[in-house]
C-alpha positions as CSV (number, residue, x, y, z in Angstrom):
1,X,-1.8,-5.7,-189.2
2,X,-2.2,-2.2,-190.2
3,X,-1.5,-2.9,-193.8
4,X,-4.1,-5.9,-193.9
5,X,-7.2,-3.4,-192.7
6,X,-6.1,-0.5,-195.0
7,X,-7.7,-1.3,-197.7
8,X,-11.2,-1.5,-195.9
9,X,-11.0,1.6,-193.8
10,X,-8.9,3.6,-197.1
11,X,-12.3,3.2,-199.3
12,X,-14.3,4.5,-196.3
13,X,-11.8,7.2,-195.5
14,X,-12.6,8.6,-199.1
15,X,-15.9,8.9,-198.7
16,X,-17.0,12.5,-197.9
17,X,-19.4,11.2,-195.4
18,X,-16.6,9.7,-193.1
19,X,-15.3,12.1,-190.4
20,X,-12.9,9.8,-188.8
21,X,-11.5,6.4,-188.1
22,X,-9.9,5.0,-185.2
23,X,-8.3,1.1,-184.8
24,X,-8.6,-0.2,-181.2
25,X,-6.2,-3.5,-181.1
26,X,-7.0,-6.1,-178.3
27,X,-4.1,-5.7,-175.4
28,X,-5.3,-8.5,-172.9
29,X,-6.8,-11.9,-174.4
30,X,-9.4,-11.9,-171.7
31,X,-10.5,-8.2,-171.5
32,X,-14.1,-7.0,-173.1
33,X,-13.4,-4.1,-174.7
34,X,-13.2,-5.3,-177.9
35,X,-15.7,-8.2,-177.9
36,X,-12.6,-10.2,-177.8
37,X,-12.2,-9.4,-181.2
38,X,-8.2,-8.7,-182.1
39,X,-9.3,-5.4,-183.6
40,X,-11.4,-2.9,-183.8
41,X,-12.2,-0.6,-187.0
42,X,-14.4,2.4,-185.5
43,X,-15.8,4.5,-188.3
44,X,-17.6,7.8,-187.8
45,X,-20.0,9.0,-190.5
46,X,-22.2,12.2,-190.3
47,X,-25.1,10.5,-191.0
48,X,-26.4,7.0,-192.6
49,X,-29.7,4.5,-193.1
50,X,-28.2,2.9,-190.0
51,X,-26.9,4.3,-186.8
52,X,-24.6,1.4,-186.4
53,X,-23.6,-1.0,-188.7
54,X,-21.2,-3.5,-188.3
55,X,-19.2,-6.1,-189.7
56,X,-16.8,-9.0,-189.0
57,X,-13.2,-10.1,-190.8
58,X,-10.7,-13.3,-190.0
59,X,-7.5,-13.2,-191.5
60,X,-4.7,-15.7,-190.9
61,X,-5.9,-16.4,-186.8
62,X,-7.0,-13.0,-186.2
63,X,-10.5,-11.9,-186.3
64,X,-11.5,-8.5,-186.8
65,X,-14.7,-5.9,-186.4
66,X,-15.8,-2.8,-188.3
67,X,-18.3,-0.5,-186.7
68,X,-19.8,2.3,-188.7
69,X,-21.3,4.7,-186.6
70,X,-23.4,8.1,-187.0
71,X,-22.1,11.2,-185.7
72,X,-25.1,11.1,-183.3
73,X,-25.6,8.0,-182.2
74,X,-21.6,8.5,-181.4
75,X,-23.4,11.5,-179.2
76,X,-25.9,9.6,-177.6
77,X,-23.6,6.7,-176.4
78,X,-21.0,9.5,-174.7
79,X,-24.4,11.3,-173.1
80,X,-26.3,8.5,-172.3
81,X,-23.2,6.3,-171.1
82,X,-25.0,2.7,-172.5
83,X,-22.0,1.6,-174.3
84,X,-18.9,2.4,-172.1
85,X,-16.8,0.8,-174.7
86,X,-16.6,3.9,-176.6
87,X,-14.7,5.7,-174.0
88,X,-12.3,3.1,-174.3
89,X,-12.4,2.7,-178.2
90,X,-11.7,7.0,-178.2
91,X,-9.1,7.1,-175.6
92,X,-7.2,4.6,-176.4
93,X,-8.2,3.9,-180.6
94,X,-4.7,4.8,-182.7
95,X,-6.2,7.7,-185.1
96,X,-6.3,6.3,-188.6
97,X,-8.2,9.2,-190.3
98,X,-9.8,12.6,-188.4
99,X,-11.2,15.3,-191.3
100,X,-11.1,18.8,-190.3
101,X,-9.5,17.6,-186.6
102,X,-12.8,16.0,-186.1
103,X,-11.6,13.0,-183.5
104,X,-8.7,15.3,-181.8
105,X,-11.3,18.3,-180.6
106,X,-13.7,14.9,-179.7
107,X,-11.1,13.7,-177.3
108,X,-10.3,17.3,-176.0
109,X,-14.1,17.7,-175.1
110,X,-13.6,14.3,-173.4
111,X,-10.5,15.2,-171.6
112,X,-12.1,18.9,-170.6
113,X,-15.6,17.5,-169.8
114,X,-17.8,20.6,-169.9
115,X,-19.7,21.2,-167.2
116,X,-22.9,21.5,-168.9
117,X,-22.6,17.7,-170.3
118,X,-21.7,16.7,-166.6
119,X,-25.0,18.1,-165.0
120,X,-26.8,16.5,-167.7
121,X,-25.6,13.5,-167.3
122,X,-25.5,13.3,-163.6
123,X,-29.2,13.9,-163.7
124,X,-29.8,10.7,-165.8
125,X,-27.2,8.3,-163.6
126,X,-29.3,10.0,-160.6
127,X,-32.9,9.3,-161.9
128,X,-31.4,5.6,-163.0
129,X,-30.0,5.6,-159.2
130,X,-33.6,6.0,-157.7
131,X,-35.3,3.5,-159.8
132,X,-33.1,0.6,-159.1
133,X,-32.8,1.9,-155.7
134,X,-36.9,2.3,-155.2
135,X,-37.6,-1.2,-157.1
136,X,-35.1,-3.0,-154.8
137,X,-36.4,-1.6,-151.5
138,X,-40.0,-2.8,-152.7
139,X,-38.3,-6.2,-153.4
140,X,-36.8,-5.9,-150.0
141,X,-39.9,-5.0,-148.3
142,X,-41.5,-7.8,-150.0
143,X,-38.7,-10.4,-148.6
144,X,-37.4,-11.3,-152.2
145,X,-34.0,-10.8,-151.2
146,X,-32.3,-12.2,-154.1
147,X,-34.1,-9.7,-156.2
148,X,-33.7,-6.7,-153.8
149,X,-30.0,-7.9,-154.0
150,X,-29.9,-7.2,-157.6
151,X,-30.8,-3.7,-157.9
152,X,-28.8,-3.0,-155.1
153,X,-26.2,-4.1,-157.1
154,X,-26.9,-1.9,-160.0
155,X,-27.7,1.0,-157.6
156,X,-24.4,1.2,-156.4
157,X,-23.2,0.6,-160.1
158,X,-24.8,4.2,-160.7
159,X,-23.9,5.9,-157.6
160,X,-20.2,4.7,-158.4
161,X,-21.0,6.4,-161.9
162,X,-22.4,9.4,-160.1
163,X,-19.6,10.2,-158.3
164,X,-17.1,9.2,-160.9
165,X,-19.1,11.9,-163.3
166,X,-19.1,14.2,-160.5
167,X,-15.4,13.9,-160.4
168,X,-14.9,15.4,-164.2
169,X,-14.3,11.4,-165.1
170,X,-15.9,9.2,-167.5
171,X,-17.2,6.7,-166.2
172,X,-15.1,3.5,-168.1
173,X,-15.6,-0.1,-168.2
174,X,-13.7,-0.3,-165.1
175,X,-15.5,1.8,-163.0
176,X,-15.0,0.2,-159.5
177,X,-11.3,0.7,-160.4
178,X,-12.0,4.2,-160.8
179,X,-14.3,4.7,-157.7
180,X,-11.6,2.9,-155.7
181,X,-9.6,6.3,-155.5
182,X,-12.6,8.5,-156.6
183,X,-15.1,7.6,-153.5
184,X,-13.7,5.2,-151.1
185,X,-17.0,5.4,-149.0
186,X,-19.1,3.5,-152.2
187,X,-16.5,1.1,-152.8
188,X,-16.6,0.1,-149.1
189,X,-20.3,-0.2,-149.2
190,X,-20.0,-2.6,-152.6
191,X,-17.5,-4.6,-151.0
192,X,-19.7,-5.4,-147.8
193,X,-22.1,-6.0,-150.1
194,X,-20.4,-8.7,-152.5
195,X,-17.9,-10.1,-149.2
196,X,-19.6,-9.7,-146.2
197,X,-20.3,-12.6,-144.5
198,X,-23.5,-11.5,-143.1
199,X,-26.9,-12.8,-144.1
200,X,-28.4,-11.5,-147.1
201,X,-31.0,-9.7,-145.3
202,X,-28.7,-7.8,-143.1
203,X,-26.4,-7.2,-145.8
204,X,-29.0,-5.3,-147.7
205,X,-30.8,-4.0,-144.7
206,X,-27.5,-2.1,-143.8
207,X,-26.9,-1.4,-147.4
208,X,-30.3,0.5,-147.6
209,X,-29.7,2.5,-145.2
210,X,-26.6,4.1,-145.9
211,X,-27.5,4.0,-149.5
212,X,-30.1,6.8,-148.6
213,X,-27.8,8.8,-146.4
214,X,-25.6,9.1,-149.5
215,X,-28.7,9.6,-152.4
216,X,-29.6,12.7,-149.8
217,X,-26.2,13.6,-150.0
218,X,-26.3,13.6,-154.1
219,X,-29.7,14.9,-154.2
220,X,-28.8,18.7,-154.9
221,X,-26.1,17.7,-157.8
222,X,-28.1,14.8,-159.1
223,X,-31.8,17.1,-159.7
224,X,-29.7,20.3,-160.6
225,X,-30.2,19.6,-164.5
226,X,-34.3,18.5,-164.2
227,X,-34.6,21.5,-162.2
228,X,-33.0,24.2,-164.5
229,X,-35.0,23.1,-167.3
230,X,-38.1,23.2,-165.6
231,X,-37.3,26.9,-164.7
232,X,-37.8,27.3,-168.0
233,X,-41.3,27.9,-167.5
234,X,-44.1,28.4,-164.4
235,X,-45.7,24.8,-164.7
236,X,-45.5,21.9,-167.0
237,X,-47.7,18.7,-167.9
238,X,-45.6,15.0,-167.2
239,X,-46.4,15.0,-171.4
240,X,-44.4,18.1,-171.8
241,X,-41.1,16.9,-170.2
242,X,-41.1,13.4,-171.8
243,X,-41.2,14.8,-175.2
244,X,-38.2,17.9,-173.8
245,X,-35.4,17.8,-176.0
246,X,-33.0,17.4,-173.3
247,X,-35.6,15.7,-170.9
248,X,-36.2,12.0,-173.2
249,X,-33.1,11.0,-172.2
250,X,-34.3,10.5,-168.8
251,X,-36.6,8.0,-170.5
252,X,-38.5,5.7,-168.4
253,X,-36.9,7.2,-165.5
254,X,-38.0,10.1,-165.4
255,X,-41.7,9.7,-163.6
256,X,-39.9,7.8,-160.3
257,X,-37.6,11.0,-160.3
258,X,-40.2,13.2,-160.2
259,X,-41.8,11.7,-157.9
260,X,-38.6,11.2,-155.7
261,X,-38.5,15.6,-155.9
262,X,-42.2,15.8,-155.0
263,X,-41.5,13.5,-152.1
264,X,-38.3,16.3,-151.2
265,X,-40.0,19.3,-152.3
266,X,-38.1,20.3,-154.9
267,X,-40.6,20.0,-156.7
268,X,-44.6,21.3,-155.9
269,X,-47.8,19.8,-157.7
270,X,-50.0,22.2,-159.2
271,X,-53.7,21.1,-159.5
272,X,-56.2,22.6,-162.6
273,X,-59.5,21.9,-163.0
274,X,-60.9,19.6,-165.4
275,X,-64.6,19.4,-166.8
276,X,-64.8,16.7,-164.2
277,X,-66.3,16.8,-161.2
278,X,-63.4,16.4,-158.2
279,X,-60.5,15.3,-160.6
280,X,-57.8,18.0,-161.7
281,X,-55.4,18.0,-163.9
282,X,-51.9,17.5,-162.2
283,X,-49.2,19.7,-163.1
284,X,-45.4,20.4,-161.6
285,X,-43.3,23.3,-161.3
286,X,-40.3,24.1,-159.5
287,X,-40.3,24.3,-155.8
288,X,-39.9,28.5,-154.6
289,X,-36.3,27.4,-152.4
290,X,-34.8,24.2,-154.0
291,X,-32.1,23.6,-151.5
């Protein structure tokens, strides 16, 4: 199959832009990672019009795919884990084409996990972690259990994702699999979840509960990278951190995280005046003794 797709990733390959390309082959007819497609053509280019572009093949009764991707949106998937494919696609992708050992110190970064990338990215599974957890106990409160019962879900998702990250893993496609051995505590709590024969609201009931016990327990680890930056300086405006190089990727998460570290006192509000009368402008800074 090789020889068939040579020709397509060969004229890429020549291109100075191109820094590497990887085939990913389909090894189980049902599995997703490669969109059920038979294979998959992963080209890395500095830079392009397009972060991704992509596009599809058939030949005899195979079908396959050829994504072109920037160098960073490449970085962006691995940091902000929405596309766990790509794990996948690098571990397991047969190298086609790496210039200048591109792709091979890639995967030893991935294999080595730097600490650095861990803490940054534990901070953005945590702040996702108390949104879904914070919307589904105001679902919960509210009695709409089916919708409590949904961000539950995905909270757990992101504490499983947590801890796998706090681990040195990626977190993969299969990360239950992963969190089986990893954290045995979270994948009992999904299982009574998802099996108990309970009702729904006790299921959850008992669910948030010892979902807090173990967000406490992840509380240090999880704020350790919002923290650092914001000992960067005395006080800062919400403005300021949104628009933080290494602070946007908390996105939309990052008020309900700040708020969560207010609420823990990790983080103190710091009131100026304004040429109002009783309003003040509200600023944060780092708490004197963080844990």
């Amino acid at each position: 199959m090789e020889d068939i797709l040579r020709p397509i990733y060969q004229e890429r390959a020549s291109q100075a832009n191109t820094i590497g390309v990887l085939m990913i082959e389909k090894k189980k007819k049902k599995f997703p990672t490669t969109d059920t497609f038979d294979f998959i053509l992963l080209i890395i280019i500095k830079s392009g019009e397009q972060p991704v572009f992509v596009k599809h093949y058939t030949f005899n009764d195979k079908k396959a795919a050829m994504h072109i991707v920037t160098q960073a949106q490449l970085n962006e998937w691995m940091l902000l884990g929405n596309n766990r494919k790509i794990f996948d696609w690098l571990y397991e992708g047969k190298v086609l084409f790496d210039r200048n050992e591109y792709i091979a110190n890639l995967k030893r970064e991935l294999m080595e996990f730097p600490f650095y990338g861990r803490k940054m990215k534990m901070g953005i599974e945590f702040a996702r972690l108390i949104r879904r957890y914070t919307d589904g106990k105001a679902f919960f409160d509210e009695y709409h259990y089916l919708d409590a019962y949904n961000y539950v879900v995905q909270s757990l998702h992101h504490l499983a994702r947590l801890a796998v990250i706090e681990n040195g893993f990626h977190p993969e496609v299969t990360v239950w699999h992963q969190v089986k051995n990893i954290d045995p505590e979270i994948y009992k709590l999904y299982q009574e979840l998802v099996c108990s024969e309970e009702t729904l609201e006790k299921r959850l009931e008992l669910l948030f509960l010892a979902s807090e016990f173990l967000i406490h327990s992840r509380t240090q680890i999880g704020s350790s990278h919002i923290l650092s930056v914001l000992e960067e300086k005395a006080s800062w405006s919400f403005n300021e951190m949104l628009n933080h190089p290494e602070l946007k990727a908390y996105s939309v998460d990052l008020g309900i995280l700040l708020e969560y570290l207010i609420d823990k006192n990790l983080i103190k509000i710091v009131r100026e005046d304004t040429k109002g009368q009783a309003i003040f402008h509200r600023y944060y800074q780092v708490a004197e003794k963080l844990f």
